[in-house]
C-alpha positions as CSV (number, residue, x, y, z in Angstrom):
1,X,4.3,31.5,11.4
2,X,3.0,27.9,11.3
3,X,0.9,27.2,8.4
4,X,-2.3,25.7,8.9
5,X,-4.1,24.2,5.3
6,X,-7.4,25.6,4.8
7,X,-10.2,24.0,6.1
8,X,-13.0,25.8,4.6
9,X,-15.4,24.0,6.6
10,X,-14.1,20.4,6.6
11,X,-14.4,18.1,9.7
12,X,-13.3,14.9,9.8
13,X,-16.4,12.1,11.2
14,X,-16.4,8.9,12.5
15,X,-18.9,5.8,13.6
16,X,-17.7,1.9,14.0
17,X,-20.8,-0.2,13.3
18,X,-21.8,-2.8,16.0
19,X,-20.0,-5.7,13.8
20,X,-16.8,-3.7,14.2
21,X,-17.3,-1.9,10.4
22,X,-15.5,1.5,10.5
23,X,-16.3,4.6,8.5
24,X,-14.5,7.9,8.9
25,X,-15.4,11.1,6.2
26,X,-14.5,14.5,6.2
27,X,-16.8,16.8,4.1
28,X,-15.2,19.3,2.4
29,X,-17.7,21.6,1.0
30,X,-15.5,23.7,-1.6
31,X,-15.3,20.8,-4.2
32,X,-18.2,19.0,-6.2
33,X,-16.2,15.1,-6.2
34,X,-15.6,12.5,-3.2
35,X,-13.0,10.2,-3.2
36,X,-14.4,6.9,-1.8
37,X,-12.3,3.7,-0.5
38,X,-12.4,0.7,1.1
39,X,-9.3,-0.9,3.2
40,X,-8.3,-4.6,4.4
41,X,-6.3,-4.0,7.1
42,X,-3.9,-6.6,6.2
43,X,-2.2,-7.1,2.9
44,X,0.7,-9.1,1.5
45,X,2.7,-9.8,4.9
46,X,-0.9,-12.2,5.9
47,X,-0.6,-14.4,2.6
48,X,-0.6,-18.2,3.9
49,X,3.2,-19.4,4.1
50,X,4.2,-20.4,0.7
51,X,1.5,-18.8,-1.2
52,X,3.4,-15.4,-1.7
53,X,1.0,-12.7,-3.9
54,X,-2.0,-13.6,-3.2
55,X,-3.1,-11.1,-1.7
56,X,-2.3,-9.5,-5.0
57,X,-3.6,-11.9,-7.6
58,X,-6.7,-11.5,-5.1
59,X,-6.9,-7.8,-5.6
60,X,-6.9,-8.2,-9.7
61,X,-9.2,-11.0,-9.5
62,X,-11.8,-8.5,-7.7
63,X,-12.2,-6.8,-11.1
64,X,-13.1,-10.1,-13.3
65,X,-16.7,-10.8,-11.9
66,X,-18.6,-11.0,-8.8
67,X,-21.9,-12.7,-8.7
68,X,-23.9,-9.9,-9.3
69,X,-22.0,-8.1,-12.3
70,X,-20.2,-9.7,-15.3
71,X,-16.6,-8.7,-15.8
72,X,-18.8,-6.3,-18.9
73,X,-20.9,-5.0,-16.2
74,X,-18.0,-4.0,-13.4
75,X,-17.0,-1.7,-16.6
76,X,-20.6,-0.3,-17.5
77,X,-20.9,0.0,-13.6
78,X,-17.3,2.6,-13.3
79,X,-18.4,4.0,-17.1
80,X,-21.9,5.3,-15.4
81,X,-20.2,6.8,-12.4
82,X,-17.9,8.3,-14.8
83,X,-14.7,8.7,-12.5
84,X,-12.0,6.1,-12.0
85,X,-12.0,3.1,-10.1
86,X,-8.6,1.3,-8.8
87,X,-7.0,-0.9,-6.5
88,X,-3.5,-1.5,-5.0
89,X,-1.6,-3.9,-2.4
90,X,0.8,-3.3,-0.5
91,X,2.9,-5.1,2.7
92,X,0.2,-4.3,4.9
93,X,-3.1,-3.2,3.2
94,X,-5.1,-3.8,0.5
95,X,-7.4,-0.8,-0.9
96,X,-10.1,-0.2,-3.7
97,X,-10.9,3.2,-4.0
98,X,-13.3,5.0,-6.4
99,X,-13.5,9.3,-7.6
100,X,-16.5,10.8,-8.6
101,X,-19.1,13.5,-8.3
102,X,-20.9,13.8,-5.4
103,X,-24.4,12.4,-6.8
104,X,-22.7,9.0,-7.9
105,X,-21.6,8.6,-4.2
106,X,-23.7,5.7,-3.4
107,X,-23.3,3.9,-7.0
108,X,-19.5,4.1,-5.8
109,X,-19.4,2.8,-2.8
110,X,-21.6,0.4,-3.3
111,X,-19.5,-0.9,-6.3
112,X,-16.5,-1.3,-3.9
113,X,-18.6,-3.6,-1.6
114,X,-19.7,-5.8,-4.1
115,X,-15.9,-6.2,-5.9
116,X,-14.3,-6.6,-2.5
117,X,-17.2,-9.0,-1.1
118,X,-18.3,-11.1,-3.8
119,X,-15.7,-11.4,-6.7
120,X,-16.5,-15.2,-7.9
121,X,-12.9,-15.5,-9.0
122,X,-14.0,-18.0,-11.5
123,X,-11.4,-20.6,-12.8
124,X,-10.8,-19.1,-16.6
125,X,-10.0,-15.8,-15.3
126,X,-7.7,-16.9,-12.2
127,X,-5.7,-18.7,-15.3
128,X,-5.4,-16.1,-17.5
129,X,-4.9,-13.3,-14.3
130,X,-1.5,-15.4,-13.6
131,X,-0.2,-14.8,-16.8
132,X,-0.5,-11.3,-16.1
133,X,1.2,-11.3,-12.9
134,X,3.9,-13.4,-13.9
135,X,4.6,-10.9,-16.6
136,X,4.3,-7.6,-14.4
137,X,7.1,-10.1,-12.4
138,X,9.0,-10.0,-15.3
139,X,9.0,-6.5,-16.1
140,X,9.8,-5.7,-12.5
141,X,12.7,-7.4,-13.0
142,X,13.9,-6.2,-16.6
143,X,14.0,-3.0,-15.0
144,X,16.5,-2.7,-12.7
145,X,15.7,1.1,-11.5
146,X,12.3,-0.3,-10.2
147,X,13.6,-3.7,-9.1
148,X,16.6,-3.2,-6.7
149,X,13.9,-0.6,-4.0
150,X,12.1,-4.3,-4.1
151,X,15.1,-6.4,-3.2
152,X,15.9,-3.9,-0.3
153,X,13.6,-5.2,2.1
154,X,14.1,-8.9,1.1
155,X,17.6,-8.1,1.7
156,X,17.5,-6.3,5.0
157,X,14.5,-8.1,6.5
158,X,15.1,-11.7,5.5
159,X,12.9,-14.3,7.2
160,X,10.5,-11.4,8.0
161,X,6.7,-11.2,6.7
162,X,7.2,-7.5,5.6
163,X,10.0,-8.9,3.3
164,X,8.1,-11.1,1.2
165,X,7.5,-9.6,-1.9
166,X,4.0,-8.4,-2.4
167,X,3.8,-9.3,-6.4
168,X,4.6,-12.7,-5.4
169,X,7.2,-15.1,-7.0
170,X,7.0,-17.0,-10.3
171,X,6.5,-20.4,-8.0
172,X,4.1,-19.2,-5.6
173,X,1.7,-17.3,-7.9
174,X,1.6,-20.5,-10.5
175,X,0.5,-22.8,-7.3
176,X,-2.2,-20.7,-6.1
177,X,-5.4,-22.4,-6.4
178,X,-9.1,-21.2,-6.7
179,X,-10.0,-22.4,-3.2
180,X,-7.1,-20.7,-1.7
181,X,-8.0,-17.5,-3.6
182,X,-11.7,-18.0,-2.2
183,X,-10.8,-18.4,1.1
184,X,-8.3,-15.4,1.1
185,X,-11.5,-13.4,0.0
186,X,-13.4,-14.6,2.7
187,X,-10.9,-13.1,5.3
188,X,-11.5,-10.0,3.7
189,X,-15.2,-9.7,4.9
190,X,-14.1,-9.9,8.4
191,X,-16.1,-6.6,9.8
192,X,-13.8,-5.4,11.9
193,X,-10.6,-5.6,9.5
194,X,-12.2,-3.6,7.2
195,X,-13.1,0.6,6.9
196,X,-14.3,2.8,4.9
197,X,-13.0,6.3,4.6
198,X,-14.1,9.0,2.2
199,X,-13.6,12.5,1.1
200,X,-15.9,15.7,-0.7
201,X,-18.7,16.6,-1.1
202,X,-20.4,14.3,1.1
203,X,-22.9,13.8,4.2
204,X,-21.4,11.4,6.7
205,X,-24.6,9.9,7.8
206,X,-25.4,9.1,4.3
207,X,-22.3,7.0,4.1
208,X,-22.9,5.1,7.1
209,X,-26.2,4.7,5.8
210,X,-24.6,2.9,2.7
211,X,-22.2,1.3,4.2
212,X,-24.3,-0.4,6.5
213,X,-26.9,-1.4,4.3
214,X,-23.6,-2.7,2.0
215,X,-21.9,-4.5,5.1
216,X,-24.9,-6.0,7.1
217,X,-23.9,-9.6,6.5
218,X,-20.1,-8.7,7.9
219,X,-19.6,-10.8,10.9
220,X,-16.2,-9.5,13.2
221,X,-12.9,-11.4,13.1
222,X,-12.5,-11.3,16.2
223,X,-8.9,-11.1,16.6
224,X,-6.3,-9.2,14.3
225,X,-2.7,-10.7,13.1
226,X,0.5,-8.7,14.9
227,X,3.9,-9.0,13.6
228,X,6.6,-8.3,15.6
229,X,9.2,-5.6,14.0
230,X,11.8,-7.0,12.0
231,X,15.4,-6.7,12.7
232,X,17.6,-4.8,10.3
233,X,21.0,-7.1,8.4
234,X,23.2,-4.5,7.0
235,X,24.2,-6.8,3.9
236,X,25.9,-6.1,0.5
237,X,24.4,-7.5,-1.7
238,X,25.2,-7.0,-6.0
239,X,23.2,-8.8,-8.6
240,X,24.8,-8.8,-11.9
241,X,22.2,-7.8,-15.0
242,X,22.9,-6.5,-17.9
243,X,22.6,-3.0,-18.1
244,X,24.2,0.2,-18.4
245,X,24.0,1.2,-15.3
246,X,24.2,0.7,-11.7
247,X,21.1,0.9,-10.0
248,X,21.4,0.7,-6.2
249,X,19.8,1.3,-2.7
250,X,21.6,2.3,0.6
251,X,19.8,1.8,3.4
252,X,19.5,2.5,7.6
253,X,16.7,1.5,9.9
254,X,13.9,4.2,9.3
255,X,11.5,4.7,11.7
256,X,7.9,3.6,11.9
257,X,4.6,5.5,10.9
258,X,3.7,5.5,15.0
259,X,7.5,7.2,15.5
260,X,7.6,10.7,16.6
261,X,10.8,10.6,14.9
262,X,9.0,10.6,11.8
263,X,9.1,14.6,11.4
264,X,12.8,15.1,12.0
265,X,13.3,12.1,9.3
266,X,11.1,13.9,7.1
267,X,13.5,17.2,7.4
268,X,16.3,14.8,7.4
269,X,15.1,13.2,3.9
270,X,14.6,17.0,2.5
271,X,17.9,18.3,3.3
272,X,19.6,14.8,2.2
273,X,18.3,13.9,-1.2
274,X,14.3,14.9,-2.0
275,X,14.8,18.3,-2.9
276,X,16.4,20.7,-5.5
277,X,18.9,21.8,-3.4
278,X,19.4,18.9,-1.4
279,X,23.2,17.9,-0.9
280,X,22.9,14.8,-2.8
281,X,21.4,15.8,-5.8
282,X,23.7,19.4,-5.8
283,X,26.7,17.7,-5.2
284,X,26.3,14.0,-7.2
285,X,24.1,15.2,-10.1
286,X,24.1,19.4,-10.5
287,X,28.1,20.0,-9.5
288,X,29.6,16.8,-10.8
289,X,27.3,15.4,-13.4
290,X,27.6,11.8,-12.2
291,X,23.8,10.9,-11.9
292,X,20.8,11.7,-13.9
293,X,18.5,10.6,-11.0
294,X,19.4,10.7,-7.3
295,X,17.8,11.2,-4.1
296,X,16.2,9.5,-0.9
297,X,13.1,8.7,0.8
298,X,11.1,7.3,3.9
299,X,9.4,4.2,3.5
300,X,7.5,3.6,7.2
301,X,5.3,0.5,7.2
302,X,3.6,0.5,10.9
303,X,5.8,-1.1,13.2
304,X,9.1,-0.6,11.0
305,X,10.9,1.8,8.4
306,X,13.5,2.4,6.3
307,X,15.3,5.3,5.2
308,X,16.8,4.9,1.9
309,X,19.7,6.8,-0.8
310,X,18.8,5.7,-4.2
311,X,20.5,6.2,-7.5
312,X,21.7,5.3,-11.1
313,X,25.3,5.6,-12.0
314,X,27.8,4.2,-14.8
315,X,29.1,1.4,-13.4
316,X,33.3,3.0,-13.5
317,X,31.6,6.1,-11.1
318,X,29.7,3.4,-8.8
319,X,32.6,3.5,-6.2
320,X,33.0,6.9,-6.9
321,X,29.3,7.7,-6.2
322,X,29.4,5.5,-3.0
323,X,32.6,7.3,-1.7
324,X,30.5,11.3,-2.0
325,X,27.7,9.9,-0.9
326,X,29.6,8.6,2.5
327,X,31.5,12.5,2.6
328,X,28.1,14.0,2.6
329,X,27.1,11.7,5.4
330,X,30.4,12.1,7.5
331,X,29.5,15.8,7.4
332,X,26.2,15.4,8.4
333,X,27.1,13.2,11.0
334,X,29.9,15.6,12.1
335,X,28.5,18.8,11.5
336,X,24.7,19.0,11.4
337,X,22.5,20.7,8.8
338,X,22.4,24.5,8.9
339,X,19.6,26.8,10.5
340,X,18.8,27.7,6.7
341,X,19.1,24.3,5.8
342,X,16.1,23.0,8.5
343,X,13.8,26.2,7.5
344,X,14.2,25.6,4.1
345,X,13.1,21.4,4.3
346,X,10.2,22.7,6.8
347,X,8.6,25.4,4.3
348,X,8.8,22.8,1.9
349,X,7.2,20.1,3.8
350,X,4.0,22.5,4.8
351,X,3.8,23.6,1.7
352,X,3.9,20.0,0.0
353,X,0.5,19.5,2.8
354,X,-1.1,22.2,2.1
355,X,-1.2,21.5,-1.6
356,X,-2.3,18.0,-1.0
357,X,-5.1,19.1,1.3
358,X,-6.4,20.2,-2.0
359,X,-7.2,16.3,-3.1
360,X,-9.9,14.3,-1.9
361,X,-7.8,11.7,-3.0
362,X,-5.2,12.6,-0.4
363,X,-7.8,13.1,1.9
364,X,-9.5,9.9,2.0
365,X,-5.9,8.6,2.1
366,X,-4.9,10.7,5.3
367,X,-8.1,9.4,7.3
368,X,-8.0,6.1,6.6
369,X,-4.2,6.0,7.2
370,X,-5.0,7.6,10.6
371,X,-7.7,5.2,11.6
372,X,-5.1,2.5,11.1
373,X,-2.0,3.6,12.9
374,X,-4.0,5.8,15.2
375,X,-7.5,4.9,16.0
376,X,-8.4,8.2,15.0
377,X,-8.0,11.3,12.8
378,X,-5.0,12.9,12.9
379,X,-6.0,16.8,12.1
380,X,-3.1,18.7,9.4
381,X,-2.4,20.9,12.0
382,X,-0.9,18.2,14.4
383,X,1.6,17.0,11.2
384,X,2.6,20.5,10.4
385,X,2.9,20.9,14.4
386,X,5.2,18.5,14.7
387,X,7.5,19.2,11.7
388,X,7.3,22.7,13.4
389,X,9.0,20.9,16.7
390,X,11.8,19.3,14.4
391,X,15.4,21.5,15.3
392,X,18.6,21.2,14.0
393,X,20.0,19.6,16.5
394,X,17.5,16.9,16.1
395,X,18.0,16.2,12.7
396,X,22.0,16.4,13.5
397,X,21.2,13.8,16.0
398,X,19.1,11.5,14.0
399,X,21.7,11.9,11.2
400,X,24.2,10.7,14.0
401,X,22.3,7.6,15.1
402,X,21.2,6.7,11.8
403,X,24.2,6.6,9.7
404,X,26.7,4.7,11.3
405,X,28.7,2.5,9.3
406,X,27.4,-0.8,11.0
407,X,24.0,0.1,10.4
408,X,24.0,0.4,6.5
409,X,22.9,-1.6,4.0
410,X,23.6,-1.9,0.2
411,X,21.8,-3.4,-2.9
412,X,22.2,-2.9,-6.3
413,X,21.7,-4.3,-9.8
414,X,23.9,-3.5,-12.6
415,X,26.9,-5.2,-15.3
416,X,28.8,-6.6,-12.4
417,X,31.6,-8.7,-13.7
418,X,32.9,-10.1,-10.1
């Protein structure tokens, strides 16, 4: 029977404001928080050419001082609301988001605008903010299990905008100036590039009446930046570090969020490597003990994807690792999945929903993610209805496509001596 997350009452909402300002909620009336954010949609593949991560440095700088509130007062201001305020970037959008009760709705939202609209990004701070991201560089990079899924898509997508890497490089981040940084900012008031989605306990007029009042000086972009999909270079490529172990990536064109193929992937990625009785992690790490952590993953940017066999090995069981992997892939190939095995990766999948559904977090998330790829709200029921569609046969097929040995790519850091 399919499974359909409960509702209780929740219905998604949406208004675009006449400057092009979106806001989408859903109230869900069986919790007392909301989960608040606020989206660029645009993120580290629209830095200017040669200023790699500043979208990024931009995104820490938000949280240092905006002309109303002292870098003091932005942490009184998240203190009073009493939740927890963050951002992130990534390849294609940048997002501040803020969880609280529902009575310190507005105080949140309204905290958002000002961080994302009018951060002053003053000069002593932009200084001392580099040093930090040139040492969250470095620690990406002493750790080798964290560093190699970064080189993937510099590896495979060379020359493309999704393969620059968001953090930035030592070079670019040190040569970004305040005026740069400024002007980056003011992109980000462009109306119509920006939404807000939230999640709770909430009244969706409210919102809008918030968000309006927060956003009346917004003026539309006018236009929005495309990028063409990249192309895929099935490369080897092996960086020697010191380390005990092999860390490595092997990857296949994935498909994109906007891909109906996405639900047989997801099956495929289940069955594969992400769950406890997955063939990889049975066969690599429970029957032969030759890797503590294994297993694979998805990662769909909007136009492009990747799916992706991860692992840590001891570098004499590399090879070795490589070899069962490719077995397990031949059979897939060859064979298909079981019946059981597509059930099994389907109950799994609703079920990992359904739990979700339970965060406003993942909520807010879900609509906002929606709004972007879709123009509109997907419900739960349409995701679970589609990885209800998925068969064997398509999995067996996708496995087919996906895997051939002239579509597969390697990285991986480790003691490599030649």
């Amino acid at each position: 029977m399919p499974m359909e997350p409960s509702r209780r009452g929740a219905q998604a909402e949406r208004t675009v404001l006449p400057n092009g300002l979106r806001i989408i909620t859903e109230r869900l009336d069986h919790v007392d928080s909301v989960t608040v954010g606020l989206w660029v949609t645009a993120g580290s593949q629209d830095d200017p050419p040669g200023f790699d991560g500043m979208s990024h440095l931009l995104e820490h700088m938000l949280f240092k001082g905006t002309a109303a509130r002292s870098t003091l007062e932005i942490g009184r201001a998240i203190d009073d609301i009493g939740g927890h305020v963050n951002g992130f970037t990534d390849r294609e959008l940048i997002h501040l988001h803020a969880q609280t009760v529902a009575e310190h709705t507005q105080a949140a939202l309204e905290l958002l605008f000002d961080l994302l609209l009018r951060s002053i990004c003053a000069e002593p701070d932009l200084e001392r903010e580099k040093q930090v991201v040139l040492q969250e560089i470095a620690h990406l990079e002493d750790v080798p299990e964290g560093w190699v899924h970064e080189l993937l898509p510099q590896t495979v997508w060379a020359g493309h905008a999704l393969a620059r890497p968001p953090l930035g490089t030592r070079e670019s981040v040190a040569s970004i100036a305040r005026d740069a940084l400024l002007g980056r900012l003011a992109d980000f008031g462009a109306a119509d590039g920006l939404l807000v989605a939230a999640a709770g306990r909430l009244d969706h007029e409210r919102v809008v009446d918030i968000a309006s009042r927060a956003g009346e000086d917004l003026s539309p972009r006018g236009h929005k930046p495309e990028h063409n999909p990249p192309g895929f270079r099935p490369e080897r490529r092996l960086i020697s570090r010191p380390a005990r172990q092999v860390h490595f990536c092997l990857a296949t064109p994935g498909c994109s969020q906007r891909d109906e193929a996405r639900h047989a992937f997801a099956v495929l990625d289940v069955i594969l490597g992400s769950g406890n009785s997955s063939r990889l992690f049975q066969e690599i790490r429970e029957n032969r003990g030759l890797a503590y952590s294994i297993g694979s993953y998805l990662q769909a940017y909007r136009n492009a994807g990747l799916f992706v066999i991860s692992a840590g090995v001891a570098k004499e069981n590399f090879q070795l690792v490589l070899d069962l992997i490719e077995s397990e892939l031949l059979r897939l190939r060859e064979q298909g999945p079981s019946e059981d095995e597509v059930a099994r990766a389907k109950t799994q999948l609703k079920v990992a929903i359904a739990l979700a559904a339970e965060s406003t977090s993942f909520r807010m998330q879900h609509l906002a993610g929606s709004e972007v790829c879709w123009g509109r709200t997907l419900s739960l029921g349409e995701i679970i209805a589609g990885v209800e569609r998925v068969t064997a046969e398509d999995v067996g097929e996708l496995a087919r496509l996906a895997f051939a040995g002239d579509r597969q790519a390697l990285v991986a850091v480790g003691p490599f001596t030649d």
